[in-house]
N, C-alpha and C positions, 0 to 999 in steps of 0.2 A: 917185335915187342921190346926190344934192349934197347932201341932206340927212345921209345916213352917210357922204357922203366929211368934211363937219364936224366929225360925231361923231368920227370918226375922229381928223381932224385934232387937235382936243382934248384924247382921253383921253390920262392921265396928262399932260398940262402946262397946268398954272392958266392960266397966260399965255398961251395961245395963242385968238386970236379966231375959232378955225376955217377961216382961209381959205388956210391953208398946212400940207400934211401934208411930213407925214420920210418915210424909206424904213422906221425900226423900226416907223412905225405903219402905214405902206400894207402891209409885211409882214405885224404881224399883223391888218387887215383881209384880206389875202388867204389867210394862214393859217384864219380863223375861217370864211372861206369856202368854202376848199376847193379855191381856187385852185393852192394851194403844197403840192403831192402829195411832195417830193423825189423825184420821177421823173421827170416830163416838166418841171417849173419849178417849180426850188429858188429858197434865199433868196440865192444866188451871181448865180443868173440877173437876180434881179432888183436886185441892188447892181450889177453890172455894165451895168446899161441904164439903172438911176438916175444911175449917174454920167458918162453921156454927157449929161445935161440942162446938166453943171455948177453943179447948185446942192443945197443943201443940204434946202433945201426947195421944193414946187412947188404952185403953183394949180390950180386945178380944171381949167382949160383945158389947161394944160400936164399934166396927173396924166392926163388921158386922151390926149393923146399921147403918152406913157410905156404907156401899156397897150396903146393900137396899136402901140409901137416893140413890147415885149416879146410879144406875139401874133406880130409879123411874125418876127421873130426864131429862137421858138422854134415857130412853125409851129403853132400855134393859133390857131382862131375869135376873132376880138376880139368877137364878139357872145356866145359862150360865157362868156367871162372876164367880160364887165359884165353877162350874166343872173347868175351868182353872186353876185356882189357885189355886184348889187341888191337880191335875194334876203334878205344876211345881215342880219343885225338888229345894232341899234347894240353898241358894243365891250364886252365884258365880262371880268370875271377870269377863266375857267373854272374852275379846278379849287382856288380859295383857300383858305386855311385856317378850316377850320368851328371853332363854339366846341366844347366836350367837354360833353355831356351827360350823360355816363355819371355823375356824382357822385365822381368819383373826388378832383378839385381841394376841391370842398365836404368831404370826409371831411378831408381834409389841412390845411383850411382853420380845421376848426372847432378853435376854442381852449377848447371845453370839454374834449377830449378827450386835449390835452396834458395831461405827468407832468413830475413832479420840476421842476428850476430853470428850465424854461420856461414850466411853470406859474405861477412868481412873475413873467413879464413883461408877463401880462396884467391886467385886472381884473376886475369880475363880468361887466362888460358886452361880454366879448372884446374892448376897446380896449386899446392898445400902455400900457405904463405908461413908456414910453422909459430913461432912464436911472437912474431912481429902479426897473424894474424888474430892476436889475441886480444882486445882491449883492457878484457879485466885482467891483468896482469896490474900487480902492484909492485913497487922499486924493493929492489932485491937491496936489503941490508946487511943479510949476513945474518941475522937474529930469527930466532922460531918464536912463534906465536906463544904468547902467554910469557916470554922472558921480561922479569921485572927491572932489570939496571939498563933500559937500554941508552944508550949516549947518544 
């Protein structure tokens, strides 16, 4: 279990050397486990028993007497709560956003298929032709619009 309590500790902050977790990540460690039902012990539950350690972050030693307190607490097996969360596997994204397969970007994409004056911004090769692909460009003076003395 010290091994995913690391994991844990970790994901999402580069900087961290794993030997100190937060409560957003013990949270979702608990969440991915199955711990954090919001029925019997919510994430209130366990921000309120985090923060009787006084600290911001906790050690592995201390992280397990945080899950004795909150088992005593709310009247669960603390051998329950560490089979779970032994159990889960190191921290993941669940549900992130996947790429699009469907071709639909690729259709939108391909510059052979543009018309008219957007067709003059690319070139054979569908690279951008930047601002030489632009016609309506007008000669740069140096002056903004609306300036009455211009020479």
């Amino acid at each position: 279990m010290e091994e995913i309590f690391k994991g844990y500790a970790k994901f999402g902050n580069p900087k961290s050397d794993g030997t100190q977790i937060t409560l957003t990540n013990s949270d979702k460690w608990m969440k991915q486990a199955g711990v954090i039902d919001n029925k019997k012990i919510t994430t209130t539950d366990t921000g309120i028993c985090f923060s009787k350690f006084k600290s911001k972050t906790l050690g592995y030693t201390e992280y397990m007497q945080y899950i004795e307190a909150l088992a005593k607490e709310k009247k669960v097996d603390m051998e329950e709560i560490t089979a779970k969360m032994a159990k889960c596997a190191i921290p993941g994204t669940g549900n992130a956003t996947k790429a699009d397969k469907s071709g639909v970007v690729d259709r939108m994409t391909d510059t052979t298929k543009y018309t008219g004056t957007h067709k003059e911004r690319f070139d054979k090769d569908g690279k951008g032709r930047g601002i030489e692909g632009r016609s309506d460009q007008k000669e740069d003076t140096g002056y903004v619009q609306g300036f009455k003395d211009k020479k």
